[in-house]
N, C-alpha and C positions, 0 to 999 in steps of 0.2 A: 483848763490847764492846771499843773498840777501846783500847790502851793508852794514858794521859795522860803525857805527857813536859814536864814542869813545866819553868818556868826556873828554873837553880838559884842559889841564892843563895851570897855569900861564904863564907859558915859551912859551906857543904855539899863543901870540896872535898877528894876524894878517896872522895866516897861512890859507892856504886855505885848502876848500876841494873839489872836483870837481868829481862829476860823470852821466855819460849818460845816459838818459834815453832810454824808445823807441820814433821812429821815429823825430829822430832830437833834443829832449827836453835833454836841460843839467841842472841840478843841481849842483849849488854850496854853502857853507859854509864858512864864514869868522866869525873870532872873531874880534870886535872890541876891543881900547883901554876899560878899566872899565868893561868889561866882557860880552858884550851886543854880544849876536850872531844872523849872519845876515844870512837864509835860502833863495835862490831864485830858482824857476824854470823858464827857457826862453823855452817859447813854441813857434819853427817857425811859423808866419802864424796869431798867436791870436792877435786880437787885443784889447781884454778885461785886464785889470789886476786887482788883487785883492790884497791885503794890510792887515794881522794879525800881533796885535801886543800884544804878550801872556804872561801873566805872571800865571808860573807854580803855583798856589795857587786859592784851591775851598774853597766848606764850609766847607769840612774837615778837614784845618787847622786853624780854627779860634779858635783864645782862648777863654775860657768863656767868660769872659769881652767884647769879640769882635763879638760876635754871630749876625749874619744880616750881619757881616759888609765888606761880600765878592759881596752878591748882590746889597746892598746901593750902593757901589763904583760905578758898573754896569751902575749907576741912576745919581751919583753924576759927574762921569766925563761929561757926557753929558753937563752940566748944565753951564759951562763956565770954562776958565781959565784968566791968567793974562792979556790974548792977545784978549781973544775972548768971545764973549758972547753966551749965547748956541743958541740965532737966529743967530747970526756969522756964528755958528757951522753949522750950519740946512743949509744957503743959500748959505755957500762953497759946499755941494753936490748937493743940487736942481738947481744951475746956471748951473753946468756941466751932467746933469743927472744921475749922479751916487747918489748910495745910502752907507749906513753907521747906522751899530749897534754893538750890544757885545751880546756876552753869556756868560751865569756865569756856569761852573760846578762844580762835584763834588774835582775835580782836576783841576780846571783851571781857567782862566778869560780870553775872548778875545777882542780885541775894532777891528775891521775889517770896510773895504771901499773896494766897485767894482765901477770901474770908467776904460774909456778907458785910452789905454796905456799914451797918451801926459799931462792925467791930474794925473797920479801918482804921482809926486813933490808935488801938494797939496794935494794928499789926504798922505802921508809920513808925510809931516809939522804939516795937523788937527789934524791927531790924534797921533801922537808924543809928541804934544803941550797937547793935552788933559793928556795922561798917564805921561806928566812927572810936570807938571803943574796947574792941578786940584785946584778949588777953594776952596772948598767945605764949602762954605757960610753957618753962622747960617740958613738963613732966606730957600735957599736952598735945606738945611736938613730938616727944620720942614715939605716943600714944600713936599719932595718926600717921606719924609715917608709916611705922606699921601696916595700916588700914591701906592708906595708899599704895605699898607693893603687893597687900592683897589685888587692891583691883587693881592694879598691872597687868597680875597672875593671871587674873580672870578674863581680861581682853584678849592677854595673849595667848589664851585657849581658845578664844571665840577664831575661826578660822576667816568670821568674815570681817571683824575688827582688825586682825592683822592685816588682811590684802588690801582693805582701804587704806590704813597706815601707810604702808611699803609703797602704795601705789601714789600716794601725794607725795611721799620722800623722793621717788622716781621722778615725776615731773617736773617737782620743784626742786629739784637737789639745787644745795648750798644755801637756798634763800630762806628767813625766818620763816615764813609759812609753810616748810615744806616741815617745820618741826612736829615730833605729838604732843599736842596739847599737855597731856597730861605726865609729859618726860618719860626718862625711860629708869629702869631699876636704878643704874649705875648714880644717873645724875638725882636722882630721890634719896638714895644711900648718901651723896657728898655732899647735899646742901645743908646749911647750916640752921640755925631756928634764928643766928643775928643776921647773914641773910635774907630770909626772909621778911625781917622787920625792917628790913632798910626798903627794901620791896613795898612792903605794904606805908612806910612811914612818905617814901618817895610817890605814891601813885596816889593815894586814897585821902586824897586831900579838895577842899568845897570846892576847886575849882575844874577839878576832873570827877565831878559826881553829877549824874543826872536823874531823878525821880519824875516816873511815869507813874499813873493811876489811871486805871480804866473803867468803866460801869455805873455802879452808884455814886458818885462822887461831885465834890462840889469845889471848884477850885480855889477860890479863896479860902475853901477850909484846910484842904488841903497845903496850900503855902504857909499857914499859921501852925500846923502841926509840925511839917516838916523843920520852921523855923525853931519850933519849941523844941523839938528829937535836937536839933543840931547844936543849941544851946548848950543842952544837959550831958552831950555827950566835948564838953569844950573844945570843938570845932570854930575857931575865929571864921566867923559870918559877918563882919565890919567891913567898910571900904566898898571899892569899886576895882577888884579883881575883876578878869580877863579870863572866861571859860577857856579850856582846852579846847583846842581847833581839830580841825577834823582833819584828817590821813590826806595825799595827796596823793588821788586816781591814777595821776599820771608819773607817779616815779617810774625811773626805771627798773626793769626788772631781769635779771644777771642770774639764770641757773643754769646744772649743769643736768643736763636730763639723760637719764639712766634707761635704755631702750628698752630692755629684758631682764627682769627677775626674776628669779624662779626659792622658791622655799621649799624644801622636803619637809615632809609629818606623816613618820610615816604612819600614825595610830587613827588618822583619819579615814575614812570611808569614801571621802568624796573628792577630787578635784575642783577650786575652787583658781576663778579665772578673772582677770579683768582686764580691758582694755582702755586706753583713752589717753587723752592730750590734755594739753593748756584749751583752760575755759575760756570766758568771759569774766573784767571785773563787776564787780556789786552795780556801779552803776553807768554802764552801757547801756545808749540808747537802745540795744537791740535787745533787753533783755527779757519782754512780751515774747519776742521773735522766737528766742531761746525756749521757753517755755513750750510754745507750740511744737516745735522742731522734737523738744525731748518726749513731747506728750506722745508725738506720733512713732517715734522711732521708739520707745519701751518705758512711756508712761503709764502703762496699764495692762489690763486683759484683752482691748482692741488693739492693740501695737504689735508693729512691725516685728520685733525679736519677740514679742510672747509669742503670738500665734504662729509662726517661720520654724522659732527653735522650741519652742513647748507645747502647742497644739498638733502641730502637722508634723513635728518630728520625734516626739515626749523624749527629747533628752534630757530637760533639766525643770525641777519644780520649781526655781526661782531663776528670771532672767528679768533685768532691767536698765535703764539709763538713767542718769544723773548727772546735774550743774553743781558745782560748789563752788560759788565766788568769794572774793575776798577784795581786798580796795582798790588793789591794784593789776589783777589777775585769778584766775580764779582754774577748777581743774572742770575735765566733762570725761566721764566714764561711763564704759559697760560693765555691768557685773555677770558672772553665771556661774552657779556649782554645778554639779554632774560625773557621774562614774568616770574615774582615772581614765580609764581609757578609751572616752569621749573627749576628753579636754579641746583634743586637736582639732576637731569637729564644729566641738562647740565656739572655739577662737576662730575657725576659719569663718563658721557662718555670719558670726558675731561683727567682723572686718567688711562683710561680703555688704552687710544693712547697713551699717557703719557708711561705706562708700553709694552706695544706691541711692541714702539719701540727695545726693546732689543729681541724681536725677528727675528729681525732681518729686511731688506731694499732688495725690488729689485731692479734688474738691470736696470728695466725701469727709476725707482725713483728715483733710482740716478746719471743714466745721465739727467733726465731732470731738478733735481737738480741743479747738476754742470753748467748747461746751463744758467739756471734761472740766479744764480750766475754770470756769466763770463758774460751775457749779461748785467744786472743792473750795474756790478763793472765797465764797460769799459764806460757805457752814463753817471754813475755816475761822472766821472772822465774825462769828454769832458767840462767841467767848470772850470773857474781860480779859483771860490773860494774854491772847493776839491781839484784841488792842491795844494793851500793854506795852506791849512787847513792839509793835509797828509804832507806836511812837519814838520809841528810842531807838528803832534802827533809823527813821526818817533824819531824827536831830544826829547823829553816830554816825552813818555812813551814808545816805543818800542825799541831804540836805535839801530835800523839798515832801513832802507829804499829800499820795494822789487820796481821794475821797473812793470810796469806792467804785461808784460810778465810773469816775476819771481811771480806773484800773482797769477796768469791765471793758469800757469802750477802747482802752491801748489792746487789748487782748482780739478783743473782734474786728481791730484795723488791721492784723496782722496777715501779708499776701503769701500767696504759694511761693511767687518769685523772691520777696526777701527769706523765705523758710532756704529753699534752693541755696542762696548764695550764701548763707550760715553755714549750710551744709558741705558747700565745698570749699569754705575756708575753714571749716574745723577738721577734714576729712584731708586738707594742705598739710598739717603740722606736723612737725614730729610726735611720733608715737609711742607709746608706753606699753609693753605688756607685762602683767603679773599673774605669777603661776602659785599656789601654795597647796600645797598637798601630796601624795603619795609618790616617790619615785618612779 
């Protein structure tokens, strides 16, 4: 069974937590003083290590006022703090070869560095320094907003970045996650740079911070560094603060979903389509089930809509399916591009595998499913930065931690009968289509 990773309370800091993985890898858990919790996994043998430092807040939680101002940060830590300048920043990783960036999600922010095991102390210090430290200079701000409606620009040319936008704003209309992450021109143009510091002064505090390390690494060295970063950056790490608790799975959830959209462009080439409904959340017992279900239905080169709509019919060079959860709901879509005047084609077959799957999965399918799966989850996870990274979704949104093994084995318990009845509660819901491309 899989580990339970309790929220800890005041009284508990400095307790540890400690659990094994497979083949030698141990995980452990500390709270520090001011409520900062420290995730490592020591993997024998690696000599890579990797360094997130997450704070549990996406675009979901921004207040009006503060709209843009999850991904700004993203932009603005970068750019220097007290200590350092952001070419400071840049030639502490290019001396040692390691590299260094963030992701902004819809539920999260990361500042992460992969650097070999002996340079972990400085990449612990840069980017400590950065999250706790941030400058976030007028001159700066006016700098990367700029930068930011470039890459607006540059999504909103990619035809298949907008149809996934429009097509989670469709499902989830009205609800914060149906937001884009990364705002839109208007709300990047009104936000303010004291905005954004009330953003950052509001979230980025020791007890909404959590620090994973993966690979070469040794955890009590790690909690003494992390402690020393937080010090220098005068972050109060005193007391018996209270981590920030984790989202609750079960809120409800109130949108207003949008059946048909359709986008003209007309300078595109291609029709680009997608279909789908409300997912599954993050953590749904079903969501081995899910995996399997999408592996078969256009997880690949063996699936149902590749070989249907691209082998046996060559309409479209790219066709596939996809899950994107989130804490409390999540979306599942088809994608397909293909010559304008296939679109209808392509959406009708697209609807046709969509519905079939409740007819049920063979046996071939689904072990070569499960296979797909167990082979992609086990290379996925031969790298420090996905153990990284699965540490702080374990503590962040799932709140228990499978080993892998315990992943492996939910993956191969998975029957045809539960694939089925996924199938025909997702093929139940109301529908989305999205159209973008030429009249």
């Amino acid at each position: 069974m899989p580990h339970i990773l309790p929220l800890v309370h005041a009284g508990a800091i400095g307790a540890d937590l400690t659990i094994e993985q497979d083949h030698g890898a141990v995980v452990r858990r500390s709270i520090l003083p001011g409520g900062v919790r420290v995730f490592t996994e020591e993997i024998p043998g690696m000599r890579s290590a990797t360094l997130g430092a997450w704070i549990g807040v996406g675009s979901r939680d921004e207040a009006p006022e503060h709209g843009g101002s999850t991904h700004f940060l993203e932009h603005l830590l970068f750019k220097g703090t007290a200590r350092r300048s952001a070419l400071d920043i840049a030639e502490e990783f290019d001396r040692v070869g390691g590299e260094s960036n963030a992701l902004t999600g819809k539920e999260y922010t990361c500042y992460y560095a992969r650097v070999i095991d002996t340079d972990l102390p400085m990449a612990i210090d840069v980017v400590l320094d950065m999250v706790t430290s941030a400058r976030l200079d007028q001159a700066d701000f006016d700098m990367e907003r700029g930068v930011i409606l470039e890459e607006l620009a540059m999504n909103e040319d990619d035809p298949g970045d907008v149809i996934h936008e429009r097509f989670t704003e469709a499902v989830l209309g009205g609800h914060v996650l149906g937001r884009p992450i990364g705002g839109t021109p208007e709300i990047i143009k009104a936000v303010s740079r004291d905005a954004v510091g009330e953003h950052y002064r509001r979230h980025y505090v020791p007890e909404g911070l959590i620090v994973t390390a993966a690979g070469g690494v040794d955890h009590d060295a790690v909690c003494a560094l992390v402690t020393d970063a937080l010090e220098r950056g005068g972050w109060g790490v005193e007391g018996a603060a209270v981590p920030v608790g984790r989202r609750d799975p079960f809120a409800p959830v109130d949108v207003t979903t949008n059946p048909a959209v359709t986008i003209t462009r007309g300078e595109l080439e291609q029709a680009h389509v997608l279909l789908g409904t409300r997912g599954l959340r993050a953590t749904d017992e079903r969501r081995s089930v899910l995996s399997v279900y999408n592996a078969i239905l256009g997880g690949g080169m063996s699936s149902r809509l590749f070989q249907e709509i691209r082998e046996k019919r060559g309409l479209t060079y790219s066709v596939y399916s996809f899950g994107s959860p989130s804490t409390e709901t999540g979306v599942f879509g088809i994608y397909g591009a293909c010559a304008p005047g296939k679109a209808d084609e392509v959406m009708r077959l697209m609807t046709a595998e969509f519905e079939r799957m409740a007819d049920g999965v063979t046996e071939s399918e689904l072990e070569r499913a499960k296979g797909q799966i167990a082979g992609s989850m086990v290379l996925r996870l031969e790298d420090s930065y996905s153990r990284m990274s699965r540490l702080a979704k374990a503590e962040l949104v799932f709140g228990d931690l499978w080993s892998i093994g315990e992943m492996l084995d939910d993956v191969h318990a998975v029957t045809a009968d539960q694939v089925r009845a996924l199938a025909a509660e997702l093929a139940s819901r109301d529908r989305v289509a999205v159209r973008v491309g030429p009249s």
